[in-house]
TIVO-310246 format. One record per residue (C-alpha): x, y, z. Coordinates in steps of 0.5 Angstrom, whole numbers, padded with zeros to 4 digits, always signed. Layout:
XYZ;...
# end
This chain:
-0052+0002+0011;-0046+0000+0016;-0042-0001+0009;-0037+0005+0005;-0031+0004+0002;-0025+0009+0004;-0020+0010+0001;-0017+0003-0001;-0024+0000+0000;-0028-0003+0005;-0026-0004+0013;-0029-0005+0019;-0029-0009+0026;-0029-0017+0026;-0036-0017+0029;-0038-0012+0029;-0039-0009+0022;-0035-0013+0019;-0040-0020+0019;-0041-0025+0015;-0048-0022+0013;-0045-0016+0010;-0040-0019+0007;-0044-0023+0003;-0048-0015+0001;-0041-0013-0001;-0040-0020-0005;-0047-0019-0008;-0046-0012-0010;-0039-0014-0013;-0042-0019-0017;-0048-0014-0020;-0042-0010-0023;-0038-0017-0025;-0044-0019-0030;-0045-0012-0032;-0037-0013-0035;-0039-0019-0038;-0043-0017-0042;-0037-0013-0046;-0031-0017-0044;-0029-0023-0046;-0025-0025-0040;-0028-0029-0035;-0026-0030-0028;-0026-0027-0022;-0020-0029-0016;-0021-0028-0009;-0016-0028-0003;-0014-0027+0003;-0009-0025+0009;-0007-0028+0015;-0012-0025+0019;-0017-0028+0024;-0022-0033+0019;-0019-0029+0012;-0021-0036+0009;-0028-0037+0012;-0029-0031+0009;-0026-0031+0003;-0030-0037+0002;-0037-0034+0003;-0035-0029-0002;-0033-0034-0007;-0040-0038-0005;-0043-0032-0007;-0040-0031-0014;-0041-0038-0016;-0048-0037-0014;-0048-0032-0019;-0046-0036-0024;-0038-0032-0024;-0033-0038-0025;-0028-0036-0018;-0021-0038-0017;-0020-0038-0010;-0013-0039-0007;-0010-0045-0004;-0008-0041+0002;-0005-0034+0005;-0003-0030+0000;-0001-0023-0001;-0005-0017-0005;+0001-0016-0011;+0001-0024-0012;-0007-0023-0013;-0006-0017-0018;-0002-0021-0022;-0005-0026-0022;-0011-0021-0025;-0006-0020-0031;-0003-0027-0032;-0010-0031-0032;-0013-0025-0037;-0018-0025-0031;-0025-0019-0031;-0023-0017-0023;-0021-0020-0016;-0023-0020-0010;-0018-0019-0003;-0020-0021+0004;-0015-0016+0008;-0015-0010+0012;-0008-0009+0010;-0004-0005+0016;-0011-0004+0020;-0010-0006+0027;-0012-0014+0028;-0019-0013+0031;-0020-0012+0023;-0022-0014+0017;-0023-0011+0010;-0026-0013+0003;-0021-0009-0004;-0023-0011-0010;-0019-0011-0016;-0020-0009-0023;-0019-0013-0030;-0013-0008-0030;-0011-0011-0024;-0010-0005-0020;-0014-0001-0015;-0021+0000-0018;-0023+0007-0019;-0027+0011-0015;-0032+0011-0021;-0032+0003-0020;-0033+0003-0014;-0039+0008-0013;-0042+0003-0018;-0040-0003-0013;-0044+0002-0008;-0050+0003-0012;-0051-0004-0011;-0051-0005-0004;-0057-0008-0001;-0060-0009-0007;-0063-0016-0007;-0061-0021-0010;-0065-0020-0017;-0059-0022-0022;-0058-0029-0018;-0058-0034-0023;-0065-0039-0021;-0062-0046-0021;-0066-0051-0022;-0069-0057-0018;-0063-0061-0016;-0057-0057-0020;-0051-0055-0015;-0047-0048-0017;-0040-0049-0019;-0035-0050-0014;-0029-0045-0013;-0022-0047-0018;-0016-0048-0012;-0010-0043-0015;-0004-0042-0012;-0002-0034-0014;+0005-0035-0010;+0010-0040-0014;+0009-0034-0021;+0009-0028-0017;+0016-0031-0013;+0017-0033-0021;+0016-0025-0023;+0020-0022-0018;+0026-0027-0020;+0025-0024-0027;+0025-0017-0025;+0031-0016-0021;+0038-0018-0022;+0039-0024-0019;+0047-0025-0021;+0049-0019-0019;+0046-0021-0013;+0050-0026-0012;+0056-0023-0011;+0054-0019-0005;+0052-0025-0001;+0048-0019+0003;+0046-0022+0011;+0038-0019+0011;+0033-0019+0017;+0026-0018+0014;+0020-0018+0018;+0013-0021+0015;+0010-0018+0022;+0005-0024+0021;+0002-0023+0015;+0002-0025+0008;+0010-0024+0006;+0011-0032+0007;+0018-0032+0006;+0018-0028+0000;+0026-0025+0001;+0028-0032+0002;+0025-0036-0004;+0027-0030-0009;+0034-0031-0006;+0035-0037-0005;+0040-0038-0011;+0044-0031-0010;+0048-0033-0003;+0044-0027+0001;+0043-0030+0009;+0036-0028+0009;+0033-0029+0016;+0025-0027+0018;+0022-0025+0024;+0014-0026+0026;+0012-0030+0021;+0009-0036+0025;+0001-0035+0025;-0002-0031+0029;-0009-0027+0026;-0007-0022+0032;-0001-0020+0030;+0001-0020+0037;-0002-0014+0039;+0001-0010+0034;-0002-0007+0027;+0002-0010+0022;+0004-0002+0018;+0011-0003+0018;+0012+0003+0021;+0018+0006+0025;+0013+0005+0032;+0012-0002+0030;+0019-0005+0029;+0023-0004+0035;+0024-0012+0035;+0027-0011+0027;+0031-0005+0029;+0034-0007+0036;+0036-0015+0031;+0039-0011+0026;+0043-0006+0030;+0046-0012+0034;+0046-0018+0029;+0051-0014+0024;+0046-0014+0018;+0046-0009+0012;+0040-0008+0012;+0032-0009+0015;+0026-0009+0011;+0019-0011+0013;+0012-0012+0010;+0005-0011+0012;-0001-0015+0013;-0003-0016+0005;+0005-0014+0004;+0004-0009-0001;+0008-0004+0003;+0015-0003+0005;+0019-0001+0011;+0026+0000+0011;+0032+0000+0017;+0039+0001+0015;+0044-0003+0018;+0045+0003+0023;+0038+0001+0027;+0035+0008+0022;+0029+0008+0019;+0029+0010+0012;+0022+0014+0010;+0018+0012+0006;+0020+0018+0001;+0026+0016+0002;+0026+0010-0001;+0023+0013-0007;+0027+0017-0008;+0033+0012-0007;+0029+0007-0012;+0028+0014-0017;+0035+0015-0017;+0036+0007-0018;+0031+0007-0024;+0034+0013-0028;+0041+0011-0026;+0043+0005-0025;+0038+0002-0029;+0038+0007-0035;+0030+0007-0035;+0025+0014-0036;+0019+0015-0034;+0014+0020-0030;+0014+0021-0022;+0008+0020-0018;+0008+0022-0011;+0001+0024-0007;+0000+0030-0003;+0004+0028+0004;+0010+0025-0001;+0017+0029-0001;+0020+0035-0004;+0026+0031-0005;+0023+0027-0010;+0020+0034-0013;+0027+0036-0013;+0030+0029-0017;+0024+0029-0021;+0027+0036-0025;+0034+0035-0024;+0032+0029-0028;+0027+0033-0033;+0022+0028-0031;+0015+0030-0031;+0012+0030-0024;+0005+0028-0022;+0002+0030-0015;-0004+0027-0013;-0009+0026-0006;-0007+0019-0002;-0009+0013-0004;-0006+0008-0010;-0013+0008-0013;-0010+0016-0016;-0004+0012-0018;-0006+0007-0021;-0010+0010-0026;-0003+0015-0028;+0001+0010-0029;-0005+0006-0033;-0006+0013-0038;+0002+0014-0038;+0009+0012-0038;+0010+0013-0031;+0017+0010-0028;+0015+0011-0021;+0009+0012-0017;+0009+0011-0009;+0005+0014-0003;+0009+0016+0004;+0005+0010+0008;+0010+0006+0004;+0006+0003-0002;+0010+0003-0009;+0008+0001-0016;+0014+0001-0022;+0015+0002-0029;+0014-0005-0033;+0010-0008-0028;+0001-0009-0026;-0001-0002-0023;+0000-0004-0016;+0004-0002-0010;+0008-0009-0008;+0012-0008-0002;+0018-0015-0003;+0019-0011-0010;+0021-0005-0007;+0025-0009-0001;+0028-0013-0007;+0030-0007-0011;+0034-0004-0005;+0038-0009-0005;+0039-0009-0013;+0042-0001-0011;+0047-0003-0006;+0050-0009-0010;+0050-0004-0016;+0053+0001-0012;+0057-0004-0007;+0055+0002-0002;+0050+0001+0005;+0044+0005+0004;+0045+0009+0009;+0051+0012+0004;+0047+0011-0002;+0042+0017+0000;+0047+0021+0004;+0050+0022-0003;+0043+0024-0006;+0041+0028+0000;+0048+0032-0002;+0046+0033-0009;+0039+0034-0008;+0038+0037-0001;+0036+0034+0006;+0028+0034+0008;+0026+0030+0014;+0018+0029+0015;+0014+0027+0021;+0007+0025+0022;+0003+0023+0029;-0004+0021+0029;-0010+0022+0034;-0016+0019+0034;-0022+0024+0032;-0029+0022+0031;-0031+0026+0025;-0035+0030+0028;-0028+0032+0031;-0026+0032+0024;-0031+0036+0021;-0029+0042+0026;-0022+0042+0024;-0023+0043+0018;-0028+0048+0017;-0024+0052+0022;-0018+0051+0018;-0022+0054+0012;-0025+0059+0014;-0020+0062+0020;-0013+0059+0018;-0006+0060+0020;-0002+0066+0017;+0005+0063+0019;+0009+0056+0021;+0013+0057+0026;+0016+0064+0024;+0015+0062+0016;+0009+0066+0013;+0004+0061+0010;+0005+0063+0001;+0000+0057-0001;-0006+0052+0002;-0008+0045-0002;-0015+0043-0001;-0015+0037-0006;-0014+0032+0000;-0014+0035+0007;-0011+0042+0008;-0004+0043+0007;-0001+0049+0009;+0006+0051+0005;+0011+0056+0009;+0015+0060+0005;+0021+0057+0007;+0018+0051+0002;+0017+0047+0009;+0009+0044+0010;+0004+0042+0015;-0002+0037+0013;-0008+0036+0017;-0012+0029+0013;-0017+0024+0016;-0016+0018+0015;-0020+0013+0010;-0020+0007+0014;-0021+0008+0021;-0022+0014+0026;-0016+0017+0026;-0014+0024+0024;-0007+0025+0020;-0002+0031+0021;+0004+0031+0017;+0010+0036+0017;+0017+0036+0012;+0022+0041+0014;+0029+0042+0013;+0031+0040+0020;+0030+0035+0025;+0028+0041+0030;+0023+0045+0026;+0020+0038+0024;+0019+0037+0031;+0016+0044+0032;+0011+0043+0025;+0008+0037+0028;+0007+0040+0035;+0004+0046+0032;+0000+0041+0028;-0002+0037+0035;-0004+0043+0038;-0009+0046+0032;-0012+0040+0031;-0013+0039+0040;-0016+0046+0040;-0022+0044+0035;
# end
């Protein structure tokens, strides 16, 4: 079977693996688990979405058919839509799951299938194993029709309207109102759909949006709003005098930030800077959950606050179930996906974008002064990353050698700890680290660093790079 989910469930080529055969096999195996639920659940219906990637509605369509087969009532959304409007929805209709057709940040040659629990966030890997279990296994729990009976037709639902409702209610739009910021967002061609301008619409804020025609290629670039990828939004935003830039990738569950000088903010880096905003600015409390790759600066924040800190491997599902079992303030990956206190268990990138903006009207300073005073206060960390492509059997070798035989220094720094719960992390004495991590969606190897300098940051990745090509 071509099928297995990863790390944000399943992926693959258009075409290829990704057929309408087998999404209808993953449809099939969804619905198995649905009906298992049902019988303890009163909730009852399923949504299912989609991107704006090539024939997301066709294919959002064939699994809607599927689940209707199966007797499922499914509210199928009236046109592109984000993954954090889907999971509300999830939430605001009492529903038992959902079903999103994206890829999210994937290259556009792919497309991908993530399933929603009735807690609406990531499913478990408990739920998924068992989503697994079904693959291909026929179709035994089909509902027989009888001669002439027709199965029930999907509901149209627009998920957009009450997600721009909620943002509208989280954050403070008359404070807003008084900054009159000028915003350059970038939506890459996804699913953001003009989120920043019909939240803001009644603040005074200029918002102007870039990429966010149609176009399921993507214009050739993967829609991860990360710094390689956004030299269109950095260049406008240096020269059009905006106080900030923000960007949302595919499914726009993900935030990429770029301060009016053309910097790119980290993903970390808005972590912390939202932590901070949280507790201060908006007196709130709560647990910090950062995954393996996360900031040390969110670690030193966390105890100057005596906030309880999580670390966990990456990949939101892991998030997720903490804030479902606690009281967690804050929870985000260093790809850019965060999820907040008072919200559905679910990272959401316009939220994060729209939170930035809440933080510089209340402090009335540019980002880029806002984390230079957090950087003071709590120490400068910079990270980097690089990614290769490796075959897995590239990927097993690495690590078995970095098991068996690693290394005993970094870059002059002796190595005091390795961390095995996802990947291998090498800590150096000097708090700086080196991650060695395969990627769950695609045949990438991940290498990422954090130090507390630029130089030796470049140093760690071109250590990491030479470790990984001498497999």
């Amino acid at each position: 079977m071509s099928i297995k989910f990863g790390t944000d469930g399943w992926r693959a080529v258009i075409g290829e693996d990704f057929t309408f055969e087998n999404v209808k096999i993953v449809s099939q195996a969804i619905a198995y688990y649905i009906k298992r639920q049902r019988t303890s659940d009163k909730r009852q219906g399923v949504v299912v979405g989609y991107d704006t990637r090539f024939m997301g509605r066709e294919f959002a369509e064939a699994v809607a058919k599927v689940l209707t087969d199966n007797r499922i009532k499914v509210f199928l959304s009236n046109g592109p839509t984000s993954t954090p409007a889907l999971s509300l929805g999830i939430k605001q209709n009492k529903l038992i799951g959902g079903i999103m057709v994206t890829a999210s940040h994937n290259p556009p040659h792919y497309s991908g299938i993530k399933y929603k629990a009735d807690y609406a966030g990531p499913a478990g890997p408990e739920i998924i194993k068992t989503i697994e279990s079904f693959l291909g296994k026929g179709s035994v729990w089909i509902v027989s029709k009888k001669k002439g009976q027709e199965t029930d037709l999907p509901i149209g639902i627009d998920l957009n309207k009450p997600h721009i409702k909620f943002l509208k209610s989280y954050i403070d739009t008359g404070l807003l109102k008084k900054s009159r910021f000028k915003v350059l967002v970038d939506i890459m061609y996804g699913a953001g759909d003009h989120l920043f301008e019909k939240v803001l619409e009644d603040t005074g804020c200029k918002i102007e949006t870039i990429h966010a025609d149609l176009n399921p290629g993507f214009a050739g670039t993967p829609p991860e709003p990360i710094e390689r990828n956004l030299g269109k939004l950095i260049n406008m935003v240096k020269k059009g005098r905006y106080n900030i830039g923000l960007a949302t990738d595919g499914d726009a569950d993900r935030i990429g930030v770029v301060s009016s000088s053309g910097k790119y903010i980290t993903s970390s880096q808005v972590i912390a800077l939202l932590l901070v905003h949280f507790v201060e600015d908006k007196g709130w409390t709560g647990a910090v959950v950062k995954t393996t790759s996360g900031s040390l600066l969110i670690d030193e924040i966390a105890k100057a606050y005596k906030l309880k800190l999580h670390e966990t491997p990456v990949g939101f599902k892991h998030i997720c179930k903490l804030m479902r079992s606690g009281n967690v303030l804050i929870g985000g990956e260093e790809s850019g996906g965060l999820g907040f206190k008072n919200y559905v268990p679910e990272r959401d990138g316009t939220l994060a974008g729209l939170l930035l903006l809440e933080m510089m009207a209340c402090r009335k300073k540019s980002i880029s002064q806002i984390l230079r005073d957090i950087e003071k206060r709590f120490g400068k960390f910079v990270q980097g990353r690089i990614d290769l492509k490796f075959s897995d059997d590239k990927k097993a070798r690495l690590f078995s050698q970095l098991a068996s035989k690693p290394p005993k220094s970094l870059v002059g720094e002796k190595i005091l700890w390795t961390r095995t719960n996802d990947g291998i992390k090498l800590i150096g004495k000097d708090k700086s680290w080196l991650l060695f991590r395969a990627s769950g969606t695609e045949p990438i190897l991940r290498i990422y660093c954090e130090s507390s300098s630029d130089a030796k940051m470049e140093k760690l990745l071109k250590f990491g790079k030479s470790l990984a090509l001498k497999a």
